[in-house]
N, C-alpha and C positions, 0 to 999 in steps of 0.2 A: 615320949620326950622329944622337945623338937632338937633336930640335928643342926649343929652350927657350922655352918660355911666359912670358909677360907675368905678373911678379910684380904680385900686386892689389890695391887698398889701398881699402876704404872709408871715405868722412869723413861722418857722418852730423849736418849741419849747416851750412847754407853762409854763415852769420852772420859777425860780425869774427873769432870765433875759431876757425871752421873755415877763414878766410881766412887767418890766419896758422900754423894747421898744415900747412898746403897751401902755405906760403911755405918755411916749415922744411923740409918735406920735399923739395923742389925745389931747394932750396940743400944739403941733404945728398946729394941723387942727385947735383947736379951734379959734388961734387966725391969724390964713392965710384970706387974703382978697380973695381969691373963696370961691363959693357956691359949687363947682361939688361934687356928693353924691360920697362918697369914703366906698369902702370895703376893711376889716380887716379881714383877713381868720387866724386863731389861727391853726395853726395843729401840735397834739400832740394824742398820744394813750394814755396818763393819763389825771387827770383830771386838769383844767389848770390853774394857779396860782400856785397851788402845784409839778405839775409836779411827774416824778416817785421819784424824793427823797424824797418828801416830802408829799407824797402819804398818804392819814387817814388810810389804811388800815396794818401799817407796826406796829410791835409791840411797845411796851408803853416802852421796854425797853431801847431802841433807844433814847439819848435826845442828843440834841444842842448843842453843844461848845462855845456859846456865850451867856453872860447874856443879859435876854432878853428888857433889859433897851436899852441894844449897837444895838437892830434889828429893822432894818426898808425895808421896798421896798417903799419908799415914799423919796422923795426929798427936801421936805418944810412939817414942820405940818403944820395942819388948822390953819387960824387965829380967835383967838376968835371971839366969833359971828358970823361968816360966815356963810351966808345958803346956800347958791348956792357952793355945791361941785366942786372940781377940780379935774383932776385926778391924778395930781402930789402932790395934796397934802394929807395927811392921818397920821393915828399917828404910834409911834414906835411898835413894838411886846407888850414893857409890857403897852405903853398905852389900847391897843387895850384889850389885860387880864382884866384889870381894868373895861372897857366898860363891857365888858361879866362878870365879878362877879357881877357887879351890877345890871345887865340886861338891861342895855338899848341895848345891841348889843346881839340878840337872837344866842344861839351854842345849840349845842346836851350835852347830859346831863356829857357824861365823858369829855367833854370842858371846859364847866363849873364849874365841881367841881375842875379841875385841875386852873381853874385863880383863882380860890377865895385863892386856894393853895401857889401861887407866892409870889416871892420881886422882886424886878429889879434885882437883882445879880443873879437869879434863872435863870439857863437854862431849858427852856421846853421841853417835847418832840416831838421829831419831827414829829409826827401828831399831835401836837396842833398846831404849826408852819406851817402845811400845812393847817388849817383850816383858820389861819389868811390871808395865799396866796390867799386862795379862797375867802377868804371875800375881800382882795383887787384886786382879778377880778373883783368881782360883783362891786362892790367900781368902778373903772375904766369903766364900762363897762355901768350902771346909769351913771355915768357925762358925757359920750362923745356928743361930739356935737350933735346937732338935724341929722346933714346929716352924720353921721359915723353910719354904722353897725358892727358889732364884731359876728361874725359866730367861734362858736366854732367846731372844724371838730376831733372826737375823730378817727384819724390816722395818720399810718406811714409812713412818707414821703419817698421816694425810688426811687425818681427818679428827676430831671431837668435837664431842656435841653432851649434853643432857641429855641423858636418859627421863621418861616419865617417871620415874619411882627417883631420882635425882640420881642412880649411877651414873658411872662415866664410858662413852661408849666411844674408845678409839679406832677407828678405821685404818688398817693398816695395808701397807702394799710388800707380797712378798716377793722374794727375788726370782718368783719364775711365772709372778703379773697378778697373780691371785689376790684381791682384795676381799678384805676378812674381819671382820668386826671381834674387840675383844672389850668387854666389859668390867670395869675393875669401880671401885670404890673412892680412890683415889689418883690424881696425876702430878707428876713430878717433870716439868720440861725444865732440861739441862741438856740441850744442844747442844752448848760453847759455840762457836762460831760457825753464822750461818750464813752460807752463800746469798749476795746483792743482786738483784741488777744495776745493767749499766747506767751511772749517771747518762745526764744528755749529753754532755761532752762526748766521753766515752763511747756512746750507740752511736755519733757522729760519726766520730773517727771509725769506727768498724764497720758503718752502712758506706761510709767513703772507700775502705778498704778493700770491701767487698767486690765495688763493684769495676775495682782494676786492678784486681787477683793479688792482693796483699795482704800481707800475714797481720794483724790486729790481735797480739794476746790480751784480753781485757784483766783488769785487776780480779787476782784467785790467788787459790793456793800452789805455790810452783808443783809442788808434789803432781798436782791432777793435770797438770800441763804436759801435752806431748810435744817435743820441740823437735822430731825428726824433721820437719820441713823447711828446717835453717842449715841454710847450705856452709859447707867448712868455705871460711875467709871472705862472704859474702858482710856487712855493715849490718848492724842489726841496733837499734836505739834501745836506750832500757829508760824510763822515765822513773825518777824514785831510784835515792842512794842509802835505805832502809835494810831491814832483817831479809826481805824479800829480795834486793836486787844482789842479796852475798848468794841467797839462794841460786837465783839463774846461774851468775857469774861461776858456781862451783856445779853445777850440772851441764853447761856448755863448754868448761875446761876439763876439771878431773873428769867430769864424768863422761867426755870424749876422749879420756887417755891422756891427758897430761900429769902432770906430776911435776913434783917441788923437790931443789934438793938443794944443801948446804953449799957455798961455795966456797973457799978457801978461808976468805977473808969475813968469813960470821953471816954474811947479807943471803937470803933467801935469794934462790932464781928458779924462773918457771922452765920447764922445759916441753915443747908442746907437741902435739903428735901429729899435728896437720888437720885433724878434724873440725878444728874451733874457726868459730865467726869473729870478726873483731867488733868487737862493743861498745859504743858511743854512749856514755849516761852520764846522767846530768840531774840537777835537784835546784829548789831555792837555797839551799846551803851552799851548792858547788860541791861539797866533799862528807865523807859519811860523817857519822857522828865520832865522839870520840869513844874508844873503846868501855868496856865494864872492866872494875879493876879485879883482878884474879880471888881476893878474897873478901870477905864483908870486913870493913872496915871497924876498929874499936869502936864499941858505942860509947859516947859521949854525956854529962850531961844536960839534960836542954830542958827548954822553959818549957810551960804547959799550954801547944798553941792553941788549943780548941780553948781553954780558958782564956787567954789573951784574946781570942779571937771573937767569943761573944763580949767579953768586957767591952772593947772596941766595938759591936755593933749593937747591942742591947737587945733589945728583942725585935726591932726592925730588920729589914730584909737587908743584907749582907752584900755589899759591892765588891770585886774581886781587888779592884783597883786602887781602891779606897781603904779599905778593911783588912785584905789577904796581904798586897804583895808586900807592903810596909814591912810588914811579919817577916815573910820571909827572905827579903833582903837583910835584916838583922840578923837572920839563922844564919844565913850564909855567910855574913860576915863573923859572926862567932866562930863556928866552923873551919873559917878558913883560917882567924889568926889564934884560936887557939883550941885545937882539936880538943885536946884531955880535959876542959874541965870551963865553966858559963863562964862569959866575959862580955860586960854591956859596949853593944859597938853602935856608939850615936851617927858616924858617917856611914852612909849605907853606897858613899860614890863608888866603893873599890868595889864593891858588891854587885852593882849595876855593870860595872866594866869587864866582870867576870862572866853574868852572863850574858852579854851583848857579844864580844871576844869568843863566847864559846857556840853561840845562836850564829853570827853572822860574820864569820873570819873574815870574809874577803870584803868589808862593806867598806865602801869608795875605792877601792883596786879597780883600775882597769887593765889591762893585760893585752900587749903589744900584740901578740901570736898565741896560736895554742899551747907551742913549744915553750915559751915562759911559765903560760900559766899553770903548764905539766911540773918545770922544775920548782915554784910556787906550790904547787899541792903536796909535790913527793920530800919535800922540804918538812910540809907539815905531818906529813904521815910517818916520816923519820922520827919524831919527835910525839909520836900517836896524838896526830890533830890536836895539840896542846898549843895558842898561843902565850906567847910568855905570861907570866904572871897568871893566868888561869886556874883554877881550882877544879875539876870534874868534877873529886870525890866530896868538896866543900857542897858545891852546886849542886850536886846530884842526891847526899842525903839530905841538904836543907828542905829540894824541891819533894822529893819522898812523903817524909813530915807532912808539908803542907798541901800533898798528894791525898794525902787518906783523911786530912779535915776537910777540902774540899768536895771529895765523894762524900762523905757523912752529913755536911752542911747541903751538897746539892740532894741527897735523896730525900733530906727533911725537908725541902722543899724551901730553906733560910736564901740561898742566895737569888737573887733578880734574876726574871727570864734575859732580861736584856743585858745584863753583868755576865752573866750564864755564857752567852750566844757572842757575846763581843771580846769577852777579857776569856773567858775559861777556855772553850773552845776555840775563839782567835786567835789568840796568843799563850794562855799557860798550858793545854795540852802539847804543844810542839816546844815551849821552854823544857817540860819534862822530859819529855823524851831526848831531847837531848843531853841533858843530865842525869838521866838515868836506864836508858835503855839503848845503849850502842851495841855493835856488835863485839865479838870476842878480840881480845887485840893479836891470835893468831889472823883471824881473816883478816884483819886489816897489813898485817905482813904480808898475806897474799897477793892481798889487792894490789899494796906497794910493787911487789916480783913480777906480777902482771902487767903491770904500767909500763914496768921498764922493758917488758918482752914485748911491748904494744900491742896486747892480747885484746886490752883492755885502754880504754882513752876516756877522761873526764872532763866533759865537753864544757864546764863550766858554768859559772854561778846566777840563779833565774833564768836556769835553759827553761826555751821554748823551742812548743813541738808545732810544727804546722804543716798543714795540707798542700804540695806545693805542685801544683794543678802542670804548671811546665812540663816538672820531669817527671809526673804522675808517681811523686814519691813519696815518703816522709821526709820532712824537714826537722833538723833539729841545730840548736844556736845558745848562745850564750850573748845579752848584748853587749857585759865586760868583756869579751872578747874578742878580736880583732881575726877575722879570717878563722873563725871556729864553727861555719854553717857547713853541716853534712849530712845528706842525702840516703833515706835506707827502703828498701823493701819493707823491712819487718821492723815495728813499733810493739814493745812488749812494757807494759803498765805495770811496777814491780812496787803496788802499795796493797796494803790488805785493807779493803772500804770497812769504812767503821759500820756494825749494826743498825739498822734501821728499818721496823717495821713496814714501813711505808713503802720501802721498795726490795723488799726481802726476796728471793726465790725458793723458800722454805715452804713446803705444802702446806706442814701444818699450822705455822703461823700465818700465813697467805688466807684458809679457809674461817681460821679466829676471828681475823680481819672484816674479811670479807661480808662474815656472819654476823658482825658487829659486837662480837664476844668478849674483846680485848679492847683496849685502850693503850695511845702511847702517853710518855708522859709528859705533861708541861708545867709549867715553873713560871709561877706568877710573877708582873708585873705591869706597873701602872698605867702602860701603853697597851697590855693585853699580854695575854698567857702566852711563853715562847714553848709550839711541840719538838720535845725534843728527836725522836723517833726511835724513843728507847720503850722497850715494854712495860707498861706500869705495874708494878708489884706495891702490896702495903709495906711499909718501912717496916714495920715491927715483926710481923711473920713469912714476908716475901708471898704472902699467896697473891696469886692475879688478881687485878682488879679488873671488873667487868664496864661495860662501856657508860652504865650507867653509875660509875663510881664508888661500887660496894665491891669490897672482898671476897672472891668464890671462895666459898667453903671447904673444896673440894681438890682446887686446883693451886698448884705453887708454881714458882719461875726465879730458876736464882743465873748468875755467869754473862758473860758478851751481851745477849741481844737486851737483860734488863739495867746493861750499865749507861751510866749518862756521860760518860767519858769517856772516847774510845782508845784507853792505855792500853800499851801491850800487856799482857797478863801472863806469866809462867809459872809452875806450881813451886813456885822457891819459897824455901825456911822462911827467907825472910819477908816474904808478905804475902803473897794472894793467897798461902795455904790458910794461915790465919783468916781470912775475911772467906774463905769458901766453906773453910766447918764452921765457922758462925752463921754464913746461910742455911748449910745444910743440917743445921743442929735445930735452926727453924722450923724447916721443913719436915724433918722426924717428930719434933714437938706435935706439929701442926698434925700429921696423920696419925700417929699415935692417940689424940685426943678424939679424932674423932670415928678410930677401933672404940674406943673408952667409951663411947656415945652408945655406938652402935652395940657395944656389949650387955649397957643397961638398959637397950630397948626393950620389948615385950614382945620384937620380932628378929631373932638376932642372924636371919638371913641376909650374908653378903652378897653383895652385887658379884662378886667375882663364880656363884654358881652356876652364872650365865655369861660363858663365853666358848666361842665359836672356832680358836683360832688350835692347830694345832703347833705345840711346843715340846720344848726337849729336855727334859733336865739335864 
């Protein structure tokens, strides 16, 4: 009798979204009519559920952007009573807090004292966040079927190729250099965000930096940044008034010993410990965005815009300008004058002045001195960057909406490359984000206490950064503002570069490339195809598509580097968890079918009988 092999699955990535591909798949085996023992190989050089962003070891300063009532990497909660775990099913972020205040869910002691600490509205830090990942490892990894293994493999993947018999032969680096081939059946890359190199701009400034002993942070993850080398009360620029620049700004204050406390009269004040640099930054807005509102707001009801929206284009290619924003200047004006229930709003002007007012506050301001333009900003930060009459929560779920037709319409490949490239990218990824992804309205009360402690200065609106060869320094300027050009050592790039194959520093996408394995993806039109520099995956199942435009068999790609729009993405209720178990429900589909293949062969040896690497259960 011949013996059946362990069908073998690699997931290269052990981030939220390799964590719930690894949920999918273990809720698919459980309920598949084969017995064949199946292996789960996890390869990741962090630890896995957490993954490197969300790594315990990164500082406390660091917290979440979403309240942690809205986080889940779970699909379904448990049903009352339930004893027999699932792995799809588990509770939200702040259920899981609540578990650990009260101890039924054992943490380390600064876990613990941080959940007894919570409300649902409370964003955590993200190593609390990564502790909960790990516990829905372990979570997923107890429920899996009796015949599933889950080997966790702490390395760096760096290589695939085809095997001659058609397995998958991953080349892996492990953390003490040993490179190791391990052979599996199928591949699951779920990275999430993978480190760029530097635009040419960017290697500019840092080859210029370099070479008159200047500090150049390029755009990354603040987390992986070491910023001992910024001296207390030395000028430091931040470029980018984003999720990233709340980051620096709370590891170069609290996280040098400052602290915030109440002042009499209700107003936040900073108080500072002597350690901190003071910080110049600047944006095309001039000021962050405005805050996320503390709860999800009542849903409404609204029209069906993917139906309006092909009515309106028919089966020709779809212009954003044309076709999309009509649309959603309507939402928004619904929205904004009558939340509870549809109402047709034929003037779309107040809709337009909403977000024009909320895109470009200060546009035709110019500003005598800095010092004006400081009580100008803090003016609006009092009032959480609201110009009057504005709408955030109007603006920000109409642009939502017409957030997830545009992903669906862009991955069906309906809208123009040149609509794509000019209207979606030019302009409505930076409208979204400012309607829908600001940061928390605590940091922005910090940011406020900081201004006023001049910890922190917002050097104003279309700051530029320039090489100012004189004082062999950085320059930075605002040209509404009058007397606001200041000079620093240290220029730190506080945006996270959107994914892009083409200039990745990711091994294993680098050797895909290289190898001519991969393809990115472009979006036709009549002047010629626009590459977007997003990995191309088939719409229907997410597997790779290989350079000659067919669907590997064998290999899937879902998360950041195969999105066409570089949104911020967080695993909240209310949306990316939805669009990430619909990929990854893909991806189980897809290797599921073809164990099923390989079970009705007449050789039903897996590829995973031959591997080389040693692992741990």
């Amino acid at each position: 009798m011949t013996r059946v092999e362990p069908f073998g699955i690699g997931l290269v990535g052990a981030g939220p979204r390799g964590l719930i591909a690894l949920q999918r798949l273990c809720s698919g085996l459980a309920a598949s009519a084969s017995d064949r023992p199946v292996h789960l190989h996890v390869i990741d050089p962090y630890e896995p559920g957490a993954g490197r962003v969300w790594r315990g070891d990164q500082s406390r300063s660091l917290l979440m952007n979403s309240p942690c009532a809205r986080v889940t990497v779970f699909g379904e909660p448990p049903l009352p009573g339930e004893r027999a775990a699932r792995p799809t099913a588990g509770p939200t972020l702040w259920d899981w807090a609540r578990a650990v205040a009260d101890g039924s869910v054992p943490a380390d002691p600064q876990a613990a004292a941080e959940a007894r600490s919570l409300t649902p509205a409370a964003c955590t830090t993200r190593a609390f966040h990564g502790s909960y990942l790990r516990w829905a490892f372990d979570h997923v990894r107890r429920s899996a079927p009796a015949r599933v293994q889950i080997f966790d493999h702490r390395a760096t993947a760096r290589a695939l190729d085809d095997a001659p018999n058609g397995c998958q032969a991953v080349r892996i680096a492990a953390a003490d250099g040993r490179e190791l081939t391990l052979t599996v059946d199928a591949v699951v890359l779920a990275q999430g965000h993978v480190d760029m190199l530097p635009d040419a701009g960017e290697d500019w400034f840092a080859g210029w930096a370099r070479a008159r002993g200047l500090v150049h942070v390029p755009a990354s993850n603040p987390a992986d940044v070491n910023l001992d080398g910024i001296a207390a009360g030395e000028p430091v620029l931040i470029r980018g008034l984003g999720l990233n620049f709340f980051d620096y700004v709370a590891m170069l204050t609290t996280g040098r010993g400052g602290r915030y406390e109440r002042a009499a009269n209700g107003r936040l004040r900073y108080l500072a410990s002597g350690r901190e640099p003071v910080l110049f930054a600047g944006s095309g807005r001039g000021v962050p965005q405005p805050s996320l509102p503390a709860s999800e707001p009542p849903s409404a009801p609204g029209v069906d815009l993917a139906a309006r929206l092909r009515e309106s284009a028919g089966s020709g290619p779809i212009d954003f300008r044309r076709h999309i924003w009509p649309l959603a200047l309507h939402e928004i004006g619904r929205l904004r004058n009558a939340p509870a229930a549809p109402v047709p709003v034929d003037d779309t002007s107040a809709s337009q002045r909403d977000v024009d007012a909320l895109v470009r506050p200060a546009s035709g301001l110019t500003f005598r001195s800095p010092g004006e333009y400081r009580e100008w900003a803090a003016r609006l930060m009092r009032t959480d960057l609201r110009p009057e009459g504005a709408r955030p929560e109007a603006v920000g779920r109409a642009l939502s909406s017409v957030r997830r037709q545009v992903r669906d319409l862009a991955r069906e490949g309906r809208i123009s490359g040149r609509s794509f490239r000019d209207h979606v990218l030019g302009t409505f990824a930076s409208l979204d984000n400012v309607g829908a992804e600001g940061p928390q309205s605590a940091r922005l009360e910090e940011l406020s206490a900081l201004m006023d402690s001049a910890a922190v200065c917002l050097v104003g609106p279309h700051m530029l950064i320039e090489a100012d060869e004189d004082a062999g320094r950085f320059a930075a300027y605002s040209p509404a503002v009058s007397g606001s050009r200041v000079v620093a050592r240290c220029l730190i790039e506080a945006h996270l570069p959107a994914p892009d194959i083409r200039r990745t520093s990711d091994p294993l996408l680098r050797h895909l490339a290289a190898t001519g394995q991969i393809r990115q993806r472009s979006l036709p039109d009549g002047r010629g195809d626009y590459a977007t520099g997003a990995l191309d995956v088939d719409t229907a199942t997410v597997a790779v598509v290989r350079a000659d435009g067919t669907p590997h068999p064998r290999r899937f790609g879902y998360g950041p580097p195969t999105e066409l729009v570089p949104w911020v993405t967080s695993l909240d209720v209310s949306g990316i968890v939805g669009e990430a178990f619909r990929d990854a429900d893909r991806i189980a589909a897809g290797c599921l079918r073809l164990m099923d293949t390989a079970d009705r062969s007449l050789d039903p040896v897996a590829c995973s009988a031959r591997y080389s690497v040693p692992h741990s259960p």
